[in-house]
Each structure stands twice: as structure tokens, then as C-alpha cells.
DSSP file (Angstrom, degrees, kcal/mol; ACC not computed):
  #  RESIDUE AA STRUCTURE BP1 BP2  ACC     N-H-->O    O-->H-N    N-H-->O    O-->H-N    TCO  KAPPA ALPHA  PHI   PSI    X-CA   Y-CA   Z-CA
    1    1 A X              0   0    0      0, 0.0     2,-0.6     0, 0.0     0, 0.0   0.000 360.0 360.0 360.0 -48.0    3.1   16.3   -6.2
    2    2 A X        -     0   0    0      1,-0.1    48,-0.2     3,-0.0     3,-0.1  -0.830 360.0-166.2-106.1 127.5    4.4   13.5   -4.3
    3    3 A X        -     0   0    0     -2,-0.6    47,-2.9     1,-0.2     2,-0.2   0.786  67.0 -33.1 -59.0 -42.5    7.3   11.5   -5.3
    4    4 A X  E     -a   50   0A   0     45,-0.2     2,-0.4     2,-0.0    -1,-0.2  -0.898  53.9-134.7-166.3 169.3    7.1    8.4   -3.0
    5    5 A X  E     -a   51   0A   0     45,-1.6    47,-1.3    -2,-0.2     2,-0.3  -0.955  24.4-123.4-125.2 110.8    5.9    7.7    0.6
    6    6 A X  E     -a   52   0A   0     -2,-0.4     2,-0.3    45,-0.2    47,-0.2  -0.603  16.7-162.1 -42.9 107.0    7.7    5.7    3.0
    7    7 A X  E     -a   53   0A   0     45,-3.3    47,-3.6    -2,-0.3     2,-0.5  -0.629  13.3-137.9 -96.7 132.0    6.9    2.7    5.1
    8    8 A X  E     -a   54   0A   0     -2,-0.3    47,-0.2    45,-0.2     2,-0.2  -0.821  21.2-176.0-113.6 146.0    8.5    1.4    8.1
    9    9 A X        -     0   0    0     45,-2.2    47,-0.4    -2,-0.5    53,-0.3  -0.423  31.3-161.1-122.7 179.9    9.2   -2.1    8.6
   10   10 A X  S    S+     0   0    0     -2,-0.2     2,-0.2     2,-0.1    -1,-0.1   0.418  97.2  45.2-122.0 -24.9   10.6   -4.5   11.6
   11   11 A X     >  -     0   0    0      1,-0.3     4,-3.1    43,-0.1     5,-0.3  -0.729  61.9-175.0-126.8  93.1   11.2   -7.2    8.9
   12   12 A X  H >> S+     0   0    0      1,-0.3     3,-6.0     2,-0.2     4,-1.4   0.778  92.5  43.9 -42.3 -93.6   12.9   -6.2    5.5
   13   13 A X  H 3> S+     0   0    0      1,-0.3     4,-1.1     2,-0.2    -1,-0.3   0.480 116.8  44.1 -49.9 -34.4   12.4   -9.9    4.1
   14   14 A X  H 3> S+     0   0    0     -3,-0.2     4,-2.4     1,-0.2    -1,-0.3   0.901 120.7  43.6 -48.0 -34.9    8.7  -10.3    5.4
   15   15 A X  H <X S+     0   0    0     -3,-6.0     4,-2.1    -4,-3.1     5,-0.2   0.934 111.8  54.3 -77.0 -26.9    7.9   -6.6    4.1
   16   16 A X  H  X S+     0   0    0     -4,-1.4     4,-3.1    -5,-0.3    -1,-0.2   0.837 113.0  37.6 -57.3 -45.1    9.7   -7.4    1.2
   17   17 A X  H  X S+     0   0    0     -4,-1.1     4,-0.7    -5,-0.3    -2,-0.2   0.782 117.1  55.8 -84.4 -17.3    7.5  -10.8    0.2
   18   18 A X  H >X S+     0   0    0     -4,-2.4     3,-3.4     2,-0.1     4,-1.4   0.992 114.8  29.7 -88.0 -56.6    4.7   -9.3    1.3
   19   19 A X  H 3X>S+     0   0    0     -4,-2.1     5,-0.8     1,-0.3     4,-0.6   0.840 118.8  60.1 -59.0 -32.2    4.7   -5.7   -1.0
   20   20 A X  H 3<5S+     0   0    0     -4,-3.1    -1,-0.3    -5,-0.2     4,-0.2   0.724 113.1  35.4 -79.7   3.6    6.6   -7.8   -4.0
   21   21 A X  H <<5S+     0   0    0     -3,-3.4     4,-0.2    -4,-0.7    -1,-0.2   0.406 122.3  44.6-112.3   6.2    3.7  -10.3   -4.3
   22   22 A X  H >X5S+     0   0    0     -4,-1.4     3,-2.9    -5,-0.2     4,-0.7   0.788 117.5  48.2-102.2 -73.3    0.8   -7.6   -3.5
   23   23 A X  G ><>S+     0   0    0     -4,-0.6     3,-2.0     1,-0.3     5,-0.7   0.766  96.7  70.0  -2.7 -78.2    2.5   -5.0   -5.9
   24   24 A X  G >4<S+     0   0    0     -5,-0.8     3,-1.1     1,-0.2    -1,-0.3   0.581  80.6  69.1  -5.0 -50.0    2.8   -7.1   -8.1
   25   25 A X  G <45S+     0   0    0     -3,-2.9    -1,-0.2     1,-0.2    -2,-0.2   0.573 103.3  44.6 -63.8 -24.4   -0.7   -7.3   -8.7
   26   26 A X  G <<5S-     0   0    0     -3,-2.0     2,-0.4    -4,-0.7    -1,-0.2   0.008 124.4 -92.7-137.7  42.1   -0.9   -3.8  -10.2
   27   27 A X  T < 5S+     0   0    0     -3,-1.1    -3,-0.2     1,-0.3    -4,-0.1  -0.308  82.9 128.5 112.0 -38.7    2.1   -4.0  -12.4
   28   28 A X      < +     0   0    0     -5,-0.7    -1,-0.3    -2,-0.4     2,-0.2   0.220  23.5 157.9 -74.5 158.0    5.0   -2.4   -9.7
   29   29 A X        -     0   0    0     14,-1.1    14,-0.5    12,-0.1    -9,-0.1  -0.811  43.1 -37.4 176.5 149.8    8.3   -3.7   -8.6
   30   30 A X        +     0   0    0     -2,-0.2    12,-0.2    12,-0.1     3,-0.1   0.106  42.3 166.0 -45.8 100.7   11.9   -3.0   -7.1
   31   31 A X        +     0   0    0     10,-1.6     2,-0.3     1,-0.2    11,-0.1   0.613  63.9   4.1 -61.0 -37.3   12.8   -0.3   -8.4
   32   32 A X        -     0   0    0      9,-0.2     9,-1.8     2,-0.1     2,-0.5  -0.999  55.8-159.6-157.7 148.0   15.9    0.2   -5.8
   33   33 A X  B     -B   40   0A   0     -2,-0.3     2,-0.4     7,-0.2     7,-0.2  -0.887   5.0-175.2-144.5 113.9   17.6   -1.7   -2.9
   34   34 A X        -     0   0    0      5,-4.1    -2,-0.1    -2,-0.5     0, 0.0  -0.905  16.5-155.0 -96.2 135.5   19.6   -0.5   -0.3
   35   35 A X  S >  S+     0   0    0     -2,-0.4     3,-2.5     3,-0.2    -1,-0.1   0.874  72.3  86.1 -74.3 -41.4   21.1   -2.8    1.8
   36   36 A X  G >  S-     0   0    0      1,-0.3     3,-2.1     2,-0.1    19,-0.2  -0.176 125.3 -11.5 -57.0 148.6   21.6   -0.4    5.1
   37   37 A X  G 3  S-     0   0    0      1,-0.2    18,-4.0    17,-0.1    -1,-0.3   0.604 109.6 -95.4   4.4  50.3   18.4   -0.8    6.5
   38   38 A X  G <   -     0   0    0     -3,-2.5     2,-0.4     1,-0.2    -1,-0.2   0.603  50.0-176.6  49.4  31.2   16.6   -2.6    3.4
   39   39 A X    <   -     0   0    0     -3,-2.1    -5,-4.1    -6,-0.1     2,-0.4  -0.381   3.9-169.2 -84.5 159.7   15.3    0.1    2.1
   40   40 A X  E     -BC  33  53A   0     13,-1.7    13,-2.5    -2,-0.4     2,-1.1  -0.943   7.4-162.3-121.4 105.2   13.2   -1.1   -1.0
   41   41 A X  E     - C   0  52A   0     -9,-1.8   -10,-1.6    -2,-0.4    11,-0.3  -0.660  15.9-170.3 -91.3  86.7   11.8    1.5   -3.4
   42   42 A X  E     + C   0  51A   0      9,-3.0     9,-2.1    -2,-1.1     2,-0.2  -0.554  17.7 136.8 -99.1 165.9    8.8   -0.1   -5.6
   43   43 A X        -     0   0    0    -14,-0.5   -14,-1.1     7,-0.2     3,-0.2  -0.924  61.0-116.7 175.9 158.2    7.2    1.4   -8.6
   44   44 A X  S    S-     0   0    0      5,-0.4     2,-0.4    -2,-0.2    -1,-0.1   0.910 103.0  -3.6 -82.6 -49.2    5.9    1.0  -11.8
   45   45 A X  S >  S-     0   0    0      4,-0.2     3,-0.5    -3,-0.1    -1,-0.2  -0.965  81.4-103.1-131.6 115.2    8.6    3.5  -13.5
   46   46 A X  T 3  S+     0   0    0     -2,-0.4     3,-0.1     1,-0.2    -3,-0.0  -0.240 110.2  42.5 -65.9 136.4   11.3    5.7  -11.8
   47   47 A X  T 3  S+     0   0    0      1,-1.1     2,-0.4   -44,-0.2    -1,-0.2   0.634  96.3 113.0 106.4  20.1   10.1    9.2  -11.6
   48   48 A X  S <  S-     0   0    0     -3,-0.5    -1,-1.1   -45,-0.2     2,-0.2  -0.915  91.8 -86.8-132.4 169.4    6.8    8.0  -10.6
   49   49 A X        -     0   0    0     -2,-0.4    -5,-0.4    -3,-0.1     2,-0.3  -0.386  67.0-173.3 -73.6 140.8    5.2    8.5   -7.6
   50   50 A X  E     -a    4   0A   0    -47,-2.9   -45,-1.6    -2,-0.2     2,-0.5  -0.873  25.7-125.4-118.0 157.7    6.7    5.2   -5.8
   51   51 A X  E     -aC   5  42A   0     -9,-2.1    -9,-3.0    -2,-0.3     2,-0.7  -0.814  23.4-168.2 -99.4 142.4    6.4    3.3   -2.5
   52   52 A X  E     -aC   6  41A   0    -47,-1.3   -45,-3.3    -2,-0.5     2,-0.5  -0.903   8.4-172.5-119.4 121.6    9.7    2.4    0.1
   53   53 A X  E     +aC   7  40A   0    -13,-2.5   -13,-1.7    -2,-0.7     2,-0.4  -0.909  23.0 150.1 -94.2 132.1    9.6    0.2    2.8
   54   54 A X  E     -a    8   0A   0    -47,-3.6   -45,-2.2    -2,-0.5     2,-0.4  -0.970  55.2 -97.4-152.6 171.9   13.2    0.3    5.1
   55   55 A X        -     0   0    0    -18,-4.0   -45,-0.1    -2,-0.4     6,-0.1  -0.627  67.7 -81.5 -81.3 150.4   13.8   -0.3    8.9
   56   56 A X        -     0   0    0      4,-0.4    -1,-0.1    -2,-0.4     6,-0.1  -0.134  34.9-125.1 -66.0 158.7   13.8    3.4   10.6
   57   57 A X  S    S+     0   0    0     -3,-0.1    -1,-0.2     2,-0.1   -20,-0.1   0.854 103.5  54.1 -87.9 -29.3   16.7    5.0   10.3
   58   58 A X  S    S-     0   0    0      1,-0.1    -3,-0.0     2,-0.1     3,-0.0   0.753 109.4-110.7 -73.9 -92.8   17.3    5.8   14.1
   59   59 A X  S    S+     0   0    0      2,-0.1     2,-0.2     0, 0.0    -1,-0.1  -0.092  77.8 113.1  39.9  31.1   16.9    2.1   15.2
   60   60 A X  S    S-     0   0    0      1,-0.2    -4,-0.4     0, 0.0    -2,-0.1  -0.486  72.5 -63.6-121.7-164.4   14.5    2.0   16.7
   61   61 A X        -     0   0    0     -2,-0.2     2,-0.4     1,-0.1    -1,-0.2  -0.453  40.1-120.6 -74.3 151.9   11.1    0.1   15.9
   62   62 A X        -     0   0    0    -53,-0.3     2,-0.3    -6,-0.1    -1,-0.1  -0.742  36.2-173.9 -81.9 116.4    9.2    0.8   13.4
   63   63 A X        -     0   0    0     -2,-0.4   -55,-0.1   -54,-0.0    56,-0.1  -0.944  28.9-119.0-135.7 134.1    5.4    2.0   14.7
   64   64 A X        -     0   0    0     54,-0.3     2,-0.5    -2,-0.3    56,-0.1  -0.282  37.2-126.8 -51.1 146.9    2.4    2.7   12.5
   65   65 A X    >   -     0   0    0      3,-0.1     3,-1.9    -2,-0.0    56,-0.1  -0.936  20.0-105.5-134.5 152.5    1.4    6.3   13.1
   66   66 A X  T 3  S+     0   0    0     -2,-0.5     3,-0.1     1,-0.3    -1,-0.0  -0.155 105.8   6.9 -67.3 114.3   -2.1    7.5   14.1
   67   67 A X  T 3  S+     0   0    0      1,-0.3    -1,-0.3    -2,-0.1     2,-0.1   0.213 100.8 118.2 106.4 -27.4   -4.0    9.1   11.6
   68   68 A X    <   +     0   0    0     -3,-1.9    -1,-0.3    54,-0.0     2,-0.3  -0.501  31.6 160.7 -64.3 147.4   -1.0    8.2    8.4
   69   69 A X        -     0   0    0     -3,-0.1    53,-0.2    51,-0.1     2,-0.2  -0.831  34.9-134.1-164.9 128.0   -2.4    6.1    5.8
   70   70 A X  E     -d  122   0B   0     51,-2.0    53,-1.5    -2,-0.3     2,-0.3  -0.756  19.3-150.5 -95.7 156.7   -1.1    5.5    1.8
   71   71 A X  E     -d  123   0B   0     51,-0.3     2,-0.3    -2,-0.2    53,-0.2  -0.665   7.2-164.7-120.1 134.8   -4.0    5.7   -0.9
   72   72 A X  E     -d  124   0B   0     51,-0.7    53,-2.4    -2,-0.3     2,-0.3  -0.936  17.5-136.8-123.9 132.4   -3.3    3.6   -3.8
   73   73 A X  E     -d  125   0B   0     -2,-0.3     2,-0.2    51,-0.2    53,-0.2  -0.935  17.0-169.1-113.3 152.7   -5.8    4.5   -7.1
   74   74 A X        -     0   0    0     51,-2.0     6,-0.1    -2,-0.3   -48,-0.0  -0.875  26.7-149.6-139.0 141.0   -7.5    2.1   -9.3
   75   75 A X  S    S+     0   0    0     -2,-0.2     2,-0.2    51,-0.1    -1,-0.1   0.899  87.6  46.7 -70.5 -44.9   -9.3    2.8  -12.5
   76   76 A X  S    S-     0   0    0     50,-0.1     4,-0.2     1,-0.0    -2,-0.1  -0.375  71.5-139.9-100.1 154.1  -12.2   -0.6  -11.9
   77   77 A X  S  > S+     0   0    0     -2,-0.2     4,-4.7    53,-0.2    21,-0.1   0.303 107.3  65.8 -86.9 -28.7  -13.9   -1.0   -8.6
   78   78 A X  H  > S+     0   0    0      1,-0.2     4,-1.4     2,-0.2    -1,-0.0   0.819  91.9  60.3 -70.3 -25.3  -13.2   -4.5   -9.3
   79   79 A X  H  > S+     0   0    0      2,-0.2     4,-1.5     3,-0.1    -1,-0.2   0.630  97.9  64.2 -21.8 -67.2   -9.5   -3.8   -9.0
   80   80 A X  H  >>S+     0   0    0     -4,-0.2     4,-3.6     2,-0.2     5,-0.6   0.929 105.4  38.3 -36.6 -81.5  -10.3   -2.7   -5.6
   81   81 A X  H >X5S+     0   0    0     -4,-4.7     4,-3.1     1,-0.2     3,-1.0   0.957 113.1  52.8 -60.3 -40.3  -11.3   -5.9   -4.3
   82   82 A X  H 3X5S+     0   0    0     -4,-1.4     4,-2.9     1,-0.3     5,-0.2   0.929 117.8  38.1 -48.3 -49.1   -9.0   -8.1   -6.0
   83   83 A X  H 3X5S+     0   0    0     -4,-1.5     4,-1.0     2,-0.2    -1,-0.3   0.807 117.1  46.9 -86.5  -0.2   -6.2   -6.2   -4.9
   84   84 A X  H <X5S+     0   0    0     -4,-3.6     4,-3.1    -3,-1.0    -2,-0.2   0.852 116.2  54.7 -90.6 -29.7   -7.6   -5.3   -1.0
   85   85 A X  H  X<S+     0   0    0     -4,-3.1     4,-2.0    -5,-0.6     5,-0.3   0.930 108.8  45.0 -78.2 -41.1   -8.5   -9.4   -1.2
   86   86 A X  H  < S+     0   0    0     -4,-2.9     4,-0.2    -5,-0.3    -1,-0.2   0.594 112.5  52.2 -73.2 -23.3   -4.6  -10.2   -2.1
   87   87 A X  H  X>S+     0   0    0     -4,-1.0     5,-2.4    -5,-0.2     4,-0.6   0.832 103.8  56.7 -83.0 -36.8   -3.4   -7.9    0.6
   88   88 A X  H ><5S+     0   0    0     -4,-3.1     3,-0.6     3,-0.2    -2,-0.2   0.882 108.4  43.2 -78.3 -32.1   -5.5   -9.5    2.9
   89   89 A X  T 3<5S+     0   0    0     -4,-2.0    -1,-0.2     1,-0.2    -3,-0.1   0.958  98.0  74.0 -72.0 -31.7   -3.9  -13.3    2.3
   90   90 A X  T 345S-     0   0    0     -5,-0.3    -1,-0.2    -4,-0.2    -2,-0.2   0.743 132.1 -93.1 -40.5 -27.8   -0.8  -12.2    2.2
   91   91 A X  T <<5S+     0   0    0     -4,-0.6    -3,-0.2    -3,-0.6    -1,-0.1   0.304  84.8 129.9 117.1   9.8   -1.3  -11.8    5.7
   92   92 A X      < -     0   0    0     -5,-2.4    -1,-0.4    -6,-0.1     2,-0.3  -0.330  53.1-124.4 -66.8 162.5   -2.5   -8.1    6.0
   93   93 A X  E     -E  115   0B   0     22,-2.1    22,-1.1    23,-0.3    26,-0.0  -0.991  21.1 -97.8-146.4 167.9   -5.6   -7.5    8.0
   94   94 A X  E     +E  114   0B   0     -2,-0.3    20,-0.2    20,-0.2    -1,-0.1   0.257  32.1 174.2-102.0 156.4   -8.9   -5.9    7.1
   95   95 A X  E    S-     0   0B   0     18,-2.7    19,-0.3    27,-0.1    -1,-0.1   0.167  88.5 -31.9-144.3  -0.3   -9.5   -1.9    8.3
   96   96 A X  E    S-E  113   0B   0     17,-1.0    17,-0.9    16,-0.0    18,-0.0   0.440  77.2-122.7 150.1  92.3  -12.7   -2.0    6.4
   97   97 A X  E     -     0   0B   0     15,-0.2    14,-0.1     1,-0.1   -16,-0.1   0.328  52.2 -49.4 -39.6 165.0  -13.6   -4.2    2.9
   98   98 A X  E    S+     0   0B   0     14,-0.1    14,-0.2   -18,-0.1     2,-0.2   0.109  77.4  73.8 -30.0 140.9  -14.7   -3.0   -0.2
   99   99 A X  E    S-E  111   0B   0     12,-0.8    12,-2.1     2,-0.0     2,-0.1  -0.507  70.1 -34.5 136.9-179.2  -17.6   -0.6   -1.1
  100  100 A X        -     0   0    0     10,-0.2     2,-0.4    -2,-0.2    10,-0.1  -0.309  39.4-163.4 -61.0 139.8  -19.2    2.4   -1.3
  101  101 A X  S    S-     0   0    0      8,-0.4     8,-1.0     2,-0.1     2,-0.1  -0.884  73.1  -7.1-124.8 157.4  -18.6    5.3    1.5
  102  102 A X  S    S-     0   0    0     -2,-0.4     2,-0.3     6,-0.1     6,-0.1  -0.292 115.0 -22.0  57.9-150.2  -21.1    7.6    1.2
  103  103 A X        -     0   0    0      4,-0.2     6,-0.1    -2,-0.1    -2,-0.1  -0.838  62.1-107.2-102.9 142.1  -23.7    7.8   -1.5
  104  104 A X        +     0   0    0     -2,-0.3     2,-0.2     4,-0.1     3,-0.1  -0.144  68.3  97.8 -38.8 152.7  -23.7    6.4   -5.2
  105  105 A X  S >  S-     0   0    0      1,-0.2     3,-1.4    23,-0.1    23,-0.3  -0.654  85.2 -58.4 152.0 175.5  -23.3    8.7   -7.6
  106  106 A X  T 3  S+     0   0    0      1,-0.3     2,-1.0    -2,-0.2    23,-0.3   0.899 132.4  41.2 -51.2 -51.5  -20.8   10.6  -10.1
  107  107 A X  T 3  S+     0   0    0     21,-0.2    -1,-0.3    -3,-0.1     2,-0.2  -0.647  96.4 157.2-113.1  47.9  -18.2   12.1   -7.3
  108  108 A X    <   -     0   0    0     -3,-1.4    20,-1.4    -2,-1.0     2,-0.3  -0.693  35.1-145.7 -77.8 143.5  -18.6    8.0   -5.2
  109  109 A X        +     0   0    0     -8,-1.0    -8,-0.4    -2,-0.2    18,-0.2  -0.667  21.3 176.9 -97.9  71.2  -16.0    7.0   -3.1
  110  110 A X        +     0   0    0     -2,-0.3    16,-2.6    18,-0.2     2,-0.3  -0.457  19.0 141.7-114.1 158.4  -15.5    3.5   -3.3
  111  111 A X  E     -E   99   0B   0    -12,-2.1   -12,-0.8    14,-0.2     2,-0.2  -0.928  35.6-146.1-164.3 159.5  -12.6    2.1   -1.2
  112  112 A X  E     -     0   0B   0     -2,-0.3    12,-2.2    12,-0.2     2,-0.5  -0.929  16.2-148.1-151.1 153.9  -11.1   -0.7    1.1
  113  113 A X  E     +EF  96 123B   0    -17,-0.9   -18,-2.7    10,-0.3   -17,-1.0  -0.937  24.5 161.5-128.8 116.9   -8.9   -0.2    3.8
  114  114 A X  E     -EF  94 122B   0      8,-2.5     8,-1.6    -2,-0.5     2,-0.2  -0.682  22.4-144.6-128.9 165.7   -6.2   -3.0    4.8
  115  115 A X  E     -EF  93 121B   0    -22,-1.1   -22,-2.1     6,-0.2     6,-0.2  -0.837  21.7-124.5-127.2 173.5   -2.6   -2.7    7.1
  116  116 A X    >   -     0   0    0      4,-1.1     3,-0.7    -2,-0.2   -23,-0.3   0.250  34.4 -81.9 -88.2-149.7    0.2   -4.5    6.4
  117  117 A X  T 3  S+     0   0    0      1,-0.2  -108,-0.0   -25,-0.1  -102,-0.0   0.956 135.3  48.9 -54.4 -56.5    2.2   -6.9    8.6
  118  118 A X  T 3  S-     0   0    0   -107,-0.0   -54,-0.3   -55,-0.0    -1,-0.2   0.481 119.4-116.0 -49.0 -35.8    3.7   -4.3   10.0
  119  119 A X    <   +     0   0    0     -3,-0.7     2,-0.1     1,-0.3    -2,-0.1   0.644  62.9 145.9  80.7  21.1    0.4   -2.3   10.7
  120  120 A X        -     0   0    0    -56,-0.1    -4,-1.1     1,-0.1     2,-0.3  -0.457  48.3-132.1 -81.0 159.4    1.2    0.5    8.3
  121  121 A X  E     + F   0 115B   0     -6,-0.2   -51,-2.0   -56,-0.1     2,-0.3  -0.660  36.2 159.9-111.8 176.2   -2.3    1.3    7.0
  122  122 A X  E     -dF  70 114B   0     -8,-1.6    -8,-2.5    -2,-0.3     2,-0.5  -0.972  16.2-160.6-168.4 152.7   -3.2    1.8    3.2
  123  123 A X  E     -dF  71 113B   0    -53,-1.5   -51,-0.7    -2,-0.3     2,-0.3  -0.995  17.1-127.0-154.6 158.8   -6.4    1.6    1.3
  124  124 A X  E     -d   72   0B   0    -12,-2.2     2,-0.4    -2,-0.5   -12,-0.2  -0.908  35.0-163.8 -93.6 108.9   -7.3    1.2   -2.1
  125  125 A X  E     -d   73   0B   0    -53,-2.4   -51,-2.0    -2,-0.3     2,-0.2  -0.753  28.6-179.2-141.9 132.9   -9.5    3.7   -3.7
  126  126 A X        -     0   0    0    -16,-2.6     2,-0.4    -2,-0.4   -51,-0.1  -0.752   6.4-171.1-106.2 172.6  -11.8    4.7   -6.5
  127  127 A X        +     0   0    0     -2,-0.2   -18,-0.2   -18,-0.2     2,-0.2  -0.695  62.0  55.6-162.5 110.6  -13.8    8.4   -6.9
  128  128 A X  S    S-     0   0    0    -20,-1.4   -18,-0.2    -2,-0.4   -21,-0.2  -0.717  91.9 -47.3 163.0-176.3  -16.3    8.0   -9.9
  129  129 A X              0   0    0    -23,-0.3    -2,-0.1    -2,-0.2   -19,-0.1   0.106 360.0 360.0 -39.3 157.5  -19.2    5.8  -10.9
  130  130 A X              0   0    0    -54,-0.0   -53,-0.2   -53,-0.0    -1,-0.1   0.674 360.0 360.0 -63.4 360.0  -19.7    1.9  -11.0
């Protein structure tokens, strides 16, 4: 259903080192670069759902917005931390670590919640059992 979701940035080359070494981490990578206002398409495959980072197109700053958030899913719980732990050196900072929300159980949510430099927010996400 969705094709890719768009992030806005204030600094292409920071946003750039930050998503190509946290991406990284679950296989994804530049798919497309445009230079007018850097946008940077990543993804495992084109024609998969993908992420962009670019400078706004009007020119004006690029602002997190209240209540937006990207979801990344992970098969492992373990997955989860590694990659919410790799966002976080990178220089992201923490919106809630790893763990369960709610109750254990078949239909568990288990999740962490990062933003990036930028303050776009994003969390990492499981829905099943340990």
C-alpha cells in the first residue's frame, strides 16, 4: 500500500551518513539521488516500499510534524534493539527503548522509538511472540 515515505532534512550530507550507516544495518541502500534538494531514495529493491530523505521543496526548514512517525518491521525482537541501539549512536535520540507495550502474548507489540538528527521520528517494531 505504500510506496515510500518522505523525510525532511536541514542537512543532506548529515542525513545522508546518518540513514546510509543505520540502513545499512537491515540490508537497504541508495537507491536514487537527486541533486536539487538531495533528495535520497533508500531501499532494499526498487518497487519496494522505500524511505527519502530531501530538503523541503518550498525552502523552507524542514520541521518534524506532531503526531507523523515511520514504522520500520523486524522479524527478531533482537533486531529491534540492535538496530534502535545503532540509531541511537549515530547520533539519534531515544523516544522510548526497546520492549514490550502492552501485555506478552501472541498479538505483542514489541517496539523502540528513536528520531533522527533532524527529529523526524521513527520506531522499530515487532507484533508476535518472543
Amino acid at each position: 500500500m505504500i510506496g515510500y515515505a518522505t523525510l525532511g532534512t536541514n542537512n543532506v550530507k548529515k542525513a545522508r551518513e546518518y540513514y546510509d550507516a543505520l540502513l545499512g544495518e537491515i540490508g537497504a541502500k541508495r537507491l536514487m539521488e537527486l541533486e536539487e534538494g538531495g533528495f535520497t531514495l533508500y531501499g532494499v529493491e526498487m518497487g519496494a516500499p522505500s524511505l527519502a530523505i530531501t530538503e523541503p521543496h518550498n525552502g523552507q526548514a524542514a520541521v518534524p510534524g506532531n503526531g507523523n512517525m515511520l514504522a520500520i518491521p523486524f522479524e527478531q525482537r533482537s533486531q529491534i534493539d540492535s538496530f534502535y541501539n545503532k540509531a541511537i549512536a549515530l547520533g539519534g535520540s531515544d523516544e522510548g527503548g526497546p520492549g514490550v507495550r502492552g501485555d506478552e502474548g501472541p498479538q505483542a507489540f514489541y517496539a523502540a522509538y528513536f528520531r533522527d538528527p533532524d527529529g523526524n521520528k521513527l520506531c522499530a517494531f515487532r507484533v508476535g511472540p518472543a
